[in-house]
C-alpha positions as CSV (number, residue, x, y, z in Angstrom):
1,X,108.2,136.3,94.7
2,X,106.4,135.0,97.5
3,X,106.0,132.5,100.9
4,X,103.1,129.3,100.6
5,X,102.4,126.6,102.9
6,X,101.4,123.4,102.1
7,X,99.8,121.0,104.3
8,X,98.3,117.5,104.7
9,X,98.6,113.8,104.4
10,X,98.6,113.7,100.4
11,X,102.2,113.7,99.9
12,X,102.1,112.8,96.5
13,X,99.9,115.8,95.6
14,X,102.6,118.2,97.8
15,X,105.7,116.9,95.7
16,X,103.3,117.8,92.2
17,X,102.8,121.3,93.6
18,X,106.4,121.8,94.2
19,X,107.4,120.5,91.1
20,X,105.1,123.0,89.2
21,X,107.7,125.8,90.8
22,X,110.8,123.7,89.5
23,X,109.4,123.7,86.0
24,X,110.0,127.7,86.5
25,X,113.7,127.5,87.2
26,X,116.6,127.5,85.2
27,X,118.1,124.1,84.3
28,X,121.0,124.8,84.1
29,X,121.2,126.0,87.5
30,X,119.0,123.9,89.6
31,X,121.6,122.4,92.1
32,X,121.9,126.0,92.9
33,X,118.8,127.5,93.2
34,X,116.4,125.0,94.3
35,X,117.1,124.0,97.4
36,X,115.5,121.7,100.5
37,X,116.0,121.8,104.3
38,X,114.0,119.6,107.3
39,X,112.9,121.1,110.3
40,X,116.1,123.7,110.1
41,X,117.3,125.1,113.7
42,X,116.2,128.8,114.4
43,X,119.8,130.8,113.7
44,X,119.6,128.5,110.3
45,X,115.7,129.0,109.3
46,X,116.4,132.9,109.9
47,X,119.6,132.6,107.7
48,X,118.2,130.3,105.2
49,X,114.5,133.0,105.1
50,X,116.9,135.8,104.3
51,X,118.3,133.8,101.1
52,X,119.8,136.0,98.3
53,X,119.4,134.4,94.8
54,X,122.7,135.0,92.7
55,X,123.7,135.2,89.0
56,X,121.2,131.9,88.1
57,X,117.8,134.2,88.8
58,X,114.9,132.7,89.9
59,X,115.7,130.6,93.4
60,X,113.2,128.2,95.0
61,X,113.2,126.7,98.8
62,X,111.6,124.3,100.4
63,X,110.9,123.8,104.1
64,X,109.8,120.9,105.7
65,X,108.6,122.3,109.2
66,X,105.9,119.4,110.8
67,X,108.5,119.8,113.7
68,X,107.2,123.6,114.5
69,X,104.2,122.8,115.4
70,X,105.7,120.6,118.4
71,X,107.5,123.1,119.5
72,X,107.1,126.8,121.0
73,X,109.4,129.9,119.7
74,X,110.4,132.1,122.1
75,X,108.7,135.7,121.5
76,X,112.0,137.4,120.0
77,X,112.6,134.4,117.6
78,X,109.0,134.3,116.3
79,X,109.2,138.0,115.6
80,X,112.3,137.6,113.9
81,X,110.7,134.8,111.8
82,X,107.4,136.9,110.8
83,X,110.0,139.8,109.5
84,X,112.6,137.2,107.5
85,X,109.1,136.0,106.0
86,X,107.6,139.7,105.3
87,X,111.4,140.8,103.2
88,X,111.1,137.7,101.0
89,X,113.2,138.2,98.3
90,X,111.3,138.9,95.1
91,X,113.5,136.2,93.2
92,X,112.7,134.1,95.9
93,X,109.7,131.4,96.5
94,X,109.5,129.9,99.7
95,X,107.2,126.8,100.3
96,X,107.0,125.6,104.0
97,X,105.5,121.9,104.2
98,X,103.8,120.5,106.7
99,X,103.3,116.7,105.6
100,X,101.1,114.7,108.0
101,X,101.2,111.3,108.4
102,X,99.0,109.3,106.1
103,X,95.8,107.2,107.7
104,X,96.8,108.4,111.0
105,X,94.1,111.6,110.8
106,X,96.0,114.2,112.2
107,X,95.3,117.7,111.9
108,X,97.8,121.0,112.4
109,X,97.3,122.7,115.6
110,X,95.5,125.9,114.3
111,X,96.3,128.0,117.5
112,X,99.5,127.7,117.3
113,X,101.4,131.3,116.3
114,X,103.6,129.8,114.0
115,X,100.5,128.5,111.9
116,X,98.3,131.6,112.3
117,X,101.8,132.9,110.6
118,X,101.5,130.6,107.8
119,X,98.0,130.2,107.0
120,X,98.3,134.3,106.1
121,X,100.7,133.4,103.4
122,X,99.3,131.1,100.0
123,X,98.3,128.6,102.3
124,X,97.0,125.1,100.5
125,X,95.7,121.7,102.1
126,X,96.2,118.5,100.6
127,X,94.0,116.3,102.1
128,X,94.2,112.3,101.1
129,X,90.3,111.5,98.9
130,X,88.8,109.4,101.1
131,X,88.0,105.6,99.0
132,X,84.4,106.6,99.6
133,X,84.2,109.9,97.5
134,X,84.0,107.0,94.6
135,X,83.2,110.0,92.1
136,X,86.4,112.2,93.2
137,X,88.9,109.9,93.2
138,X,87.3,108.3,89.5
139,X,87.8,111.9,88.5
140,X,91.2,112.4,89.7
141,X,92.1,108.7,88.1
142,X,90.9,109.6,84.8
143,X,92.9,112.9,85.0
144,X,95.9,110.9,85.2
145,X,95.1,109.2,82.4
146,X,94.4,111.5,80.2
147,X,98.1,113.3,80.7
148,X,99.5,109.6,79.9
149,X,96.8,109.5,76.4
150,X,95.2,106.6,78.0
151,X,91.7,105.2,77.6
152,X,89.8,103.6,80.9
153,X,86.7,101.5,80.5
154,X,84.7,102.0,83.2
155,X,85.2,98.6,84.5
156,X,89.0,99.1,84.5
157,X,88.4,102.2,86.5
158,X,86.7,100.4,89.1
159,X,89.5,97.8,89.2
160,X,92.1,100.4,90.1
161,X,90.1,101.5,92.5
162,X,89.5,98.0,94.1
163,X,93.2,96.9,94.0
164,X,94.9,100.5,95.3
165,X,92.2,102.2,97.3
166,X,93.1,106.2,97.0
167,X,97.0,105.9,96.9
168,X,97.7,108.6,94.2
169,X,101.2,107.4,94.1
170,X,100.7,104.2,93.2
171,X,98.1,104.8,90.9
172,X,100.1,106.9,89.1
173,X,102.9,104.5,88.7
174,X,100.7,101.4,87.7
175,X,99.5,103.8,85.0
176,X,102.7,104.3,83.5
177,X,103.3,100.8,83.6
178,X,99.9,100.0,82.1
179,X,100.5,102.1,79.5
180,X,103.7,100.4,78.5
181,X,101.8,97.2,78.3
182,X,98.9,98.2,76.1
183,X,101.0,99.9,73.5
184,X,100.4,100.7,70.8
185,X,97.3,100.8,71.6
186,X,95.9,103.1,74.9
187,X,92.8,101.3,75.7
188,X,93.2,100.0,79.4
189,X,90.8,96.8,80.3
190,X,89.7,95.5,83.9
191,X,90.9,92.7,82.7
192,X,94.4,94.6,82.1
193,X,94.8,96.0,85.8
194,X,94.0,92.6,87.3
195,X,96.8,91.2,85.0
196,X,99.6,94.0,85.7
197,X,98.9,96.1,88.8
198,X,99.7,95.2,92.6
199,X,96.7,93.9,94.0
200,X,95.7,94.5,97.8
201,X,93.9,91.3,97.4
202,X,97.6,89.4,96.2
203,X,99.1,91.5,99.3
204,X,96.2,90.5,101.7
205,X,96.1,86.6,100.7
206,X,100.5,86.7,101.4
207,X,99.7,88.2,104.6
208,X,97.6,86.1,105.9
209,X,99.7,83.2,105.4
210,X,102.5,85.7,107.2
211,X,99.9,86.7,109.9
212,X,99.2,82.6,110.6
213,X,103.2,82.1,110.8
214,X,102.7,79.9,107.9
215,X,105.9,81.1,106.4
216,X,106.4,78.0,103.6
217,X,103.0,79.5,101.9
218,X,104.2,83.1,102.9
219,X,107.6,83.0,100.6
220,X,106.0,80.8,98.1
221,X,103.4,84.0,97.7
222,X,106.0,86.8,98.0
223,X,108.2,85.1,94.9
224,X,105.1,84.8,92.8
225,X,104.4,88.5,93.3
226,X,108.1,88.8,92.6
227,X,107.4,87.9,88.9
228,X,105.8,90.6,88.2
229,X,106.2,93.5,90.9
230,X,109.7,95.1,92.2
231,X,110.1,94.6,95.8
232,X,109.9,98.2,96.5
233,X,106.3,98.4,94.9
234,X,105.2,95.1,98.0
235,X,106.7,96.5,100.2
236,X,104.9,100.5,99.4
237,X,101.5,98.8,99.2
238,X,102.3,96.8,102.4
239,X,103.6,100.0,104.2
240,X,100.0,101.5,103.4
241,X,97.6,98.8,104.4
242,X,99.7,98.0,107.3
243,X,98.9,101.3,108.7
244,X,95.1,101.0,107.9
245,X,95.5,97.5,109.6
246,X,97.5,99.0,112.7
247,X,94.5,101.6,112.8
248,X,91.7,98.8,112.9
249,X,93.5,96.3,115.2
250,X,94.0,99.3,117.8
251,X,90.4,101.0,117.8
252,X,88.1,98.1,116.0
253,X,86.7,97.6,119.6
254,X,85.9,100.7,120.5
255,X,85.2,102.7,116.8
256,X,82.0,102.1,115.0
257,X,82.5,101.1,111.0
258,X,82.2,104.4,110.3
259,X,84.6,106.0,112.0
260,X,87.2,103.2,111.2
261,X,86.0,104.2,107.7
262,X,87.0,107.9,108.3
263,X,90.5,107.3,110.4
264,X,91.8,104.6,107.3
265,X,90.2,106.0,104.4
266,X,88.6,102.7,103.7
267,X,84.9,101.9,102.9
268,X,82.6,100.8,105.6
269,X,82.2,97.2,103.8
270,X,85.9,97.0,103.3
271,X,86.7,97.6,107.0
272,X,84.5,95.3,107.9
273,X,85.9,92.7,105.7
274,X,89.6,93.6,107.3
275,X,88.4,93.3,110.7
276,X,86.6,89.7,110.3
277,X,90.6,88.7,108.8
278,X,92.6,90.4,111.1
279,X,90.5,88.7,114.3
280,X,93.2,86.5,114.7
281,X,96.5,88.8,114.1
282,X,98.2,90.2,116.9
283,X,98.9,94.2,116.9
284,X,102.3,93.7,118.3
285,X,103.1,91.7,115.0
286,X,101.9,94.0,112.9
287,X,103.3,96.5,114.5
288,X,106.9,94.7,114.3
289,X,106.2,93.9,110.3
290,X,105.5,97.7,109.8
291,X,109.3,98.5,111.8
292,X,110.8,95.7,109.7
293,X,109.5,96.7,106.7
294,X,110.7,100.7,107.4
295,X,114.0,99.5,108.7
296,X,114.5,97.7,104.8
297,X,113.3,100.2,102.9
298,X,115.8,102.8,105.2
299,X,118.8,100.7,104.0
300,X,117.9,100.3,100.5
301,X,116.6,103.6,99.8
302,X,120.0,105.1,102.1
303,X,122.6,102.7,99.6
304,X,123.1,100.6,102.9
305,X,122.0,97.4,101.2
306,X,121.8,96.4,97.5
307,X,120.4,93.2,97.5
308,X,116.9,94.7,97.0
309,X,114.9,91.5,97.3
310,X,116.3,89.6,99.8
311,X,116.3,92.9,102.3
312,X,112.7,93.1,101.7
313,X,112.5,88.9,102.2
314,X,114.5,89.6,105.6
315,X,112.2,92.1,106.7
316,X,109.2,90.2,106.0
317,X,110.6,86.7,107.7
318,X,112.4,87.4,110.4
């Protein structure tokens, strides 16, 4: 078998890779042989690199290992790692994953040992399609679509686009919920996707009445989305154009339009749109709503709280 690396902010494109090798094990046996570990200390990466697949066959591992990069092996340990790596196991697939933060446009040290290691094995990047490569991301949209047998008119495509920006994720799941809404039939309307999806535009009008600590306005707006949306869809587009925001607040005084474009992913016209709203917002409360919002979606996600929608109203309010 062999060792890959995948890198870069697209997470949702990383978990599709890795779920291409799960489709190669053996059902029946995948609690056993597939297999994920974060950031594992030395003794256990060496141990865990030097894996011997059983009885079940096929065994597939996953590494998450961002952390390397921050660190430095000593000279012994990285030599011991390079040999683990060069015995792989031939019923053994190893993918390490270095999953960058989204928006935030970092890059993998390249000088580093541990990545001049990696980058010799099937290394892949994932980068996020920036909202301005219009023609990418419409072809990526309309790939998705086509595994779901669904039809997008071109104004429907633009729609997406407008109301979710490049989040493959969410995309993806507004699909499969479009596609529960049109059937029988598989013909997807702008009209549609303004009806059923999240909008950023919903998200950015209840924010601004957060933003202006007009909270009465603020709740009234979050239980309307409520009607239609699960709180952990809000709170997922939130997450994501809070960051973008953070980015803007932070450098809009000292980053041109396009460079704001390249750090959020946004188009020039749309950042500069963001910028004239967020004039009057304060970073430290954006900042505080992104912490809040993390913190709820921690303990729901964790089994800590089960009261979905009021966790997510206490992180937004408080």
């Amino acid at each position: 078998m062999a060792v890959y690396f995948f890198y870069g902010e697209e997470d949702f494109d990383i978990e599709q890779e890795i779920e291409k090798f799960k489709k190669g094990l053996d059902k029946n046996f995948l609690e056993m042989s597939f297999k994920t570990f974060d950031n594992p200390k030395f003794p256990d990466l060496i141990s865990i690199l030097r894996t011997q697949p059983m009885m079940f066959g096929k065994m597939l591992i996953v590494i998450n290992c961002l952390d390397y990069f921050a660190k430095t092996f000593e000279d012994k340990e990285f030599k011991q790692i390079e040999q683990a790596i060069e015995d792989n196991n031939e019923n053994l697939d190893i993918i390490f994953v270095a999953q960058l933060p989204r928006g935030e446009n970092k890059k993998l040290d390249s000088r580093k040992k541990f990545y001049k290691l990696l980058s010799k094995q099937n290394a892949k990047e994932f980068p996020v399609i920036p909202t301005y490569k219009t023609a990418e991301l419409e072809n990526r949209i309309l790939k998705f679509a086509k595994q779901k047998d669904l039809k997008l008119d071109k104004n429907a495509l633009t729609a997406i686009i407008s109301q979710m920006g490049n989040n493959l994720r969410q995309i993806d799941k507004e699909l499969d919920k479009l596609k529960l809404f049109v059937y029988p039939n598989n013909v997807v309307t702008a009209e549609t996707v303004k009806e059923i999806c999240v909008s950023n535009e919903d998200l950015f009008a209840f924010s601004d009445f957060l933003m202006a600590g007009e909270k009465d306005r603020a709740l009234l707006e979050y239980r309307r989305l409520l009607d239609t949306k699960y709180p952990l869809e809000i709170l997922a587009v939130l997450q994501t154009m809070l960051r973008r925001w953070i980015v803007l607040k932070a450098k809009g005084q000292s980053a041109s339009p396009f460079e704001l474009s390249r750090l959020t992913g946004m188009h020039e016209y749309v950042v500069k749109l963001n910028l004239q709203k967020l004039k009057k917002t304060n970073l430290k409360d954006l900042v505080r709503l992104k912490q809040n919002l993390t913190d709820a979606e921690y303990k729901i996600k964790s089994g800590l709280s089960y009261d979905v929608e009021k966790e997510v109203e206490n992180a937004l309010f408080r």
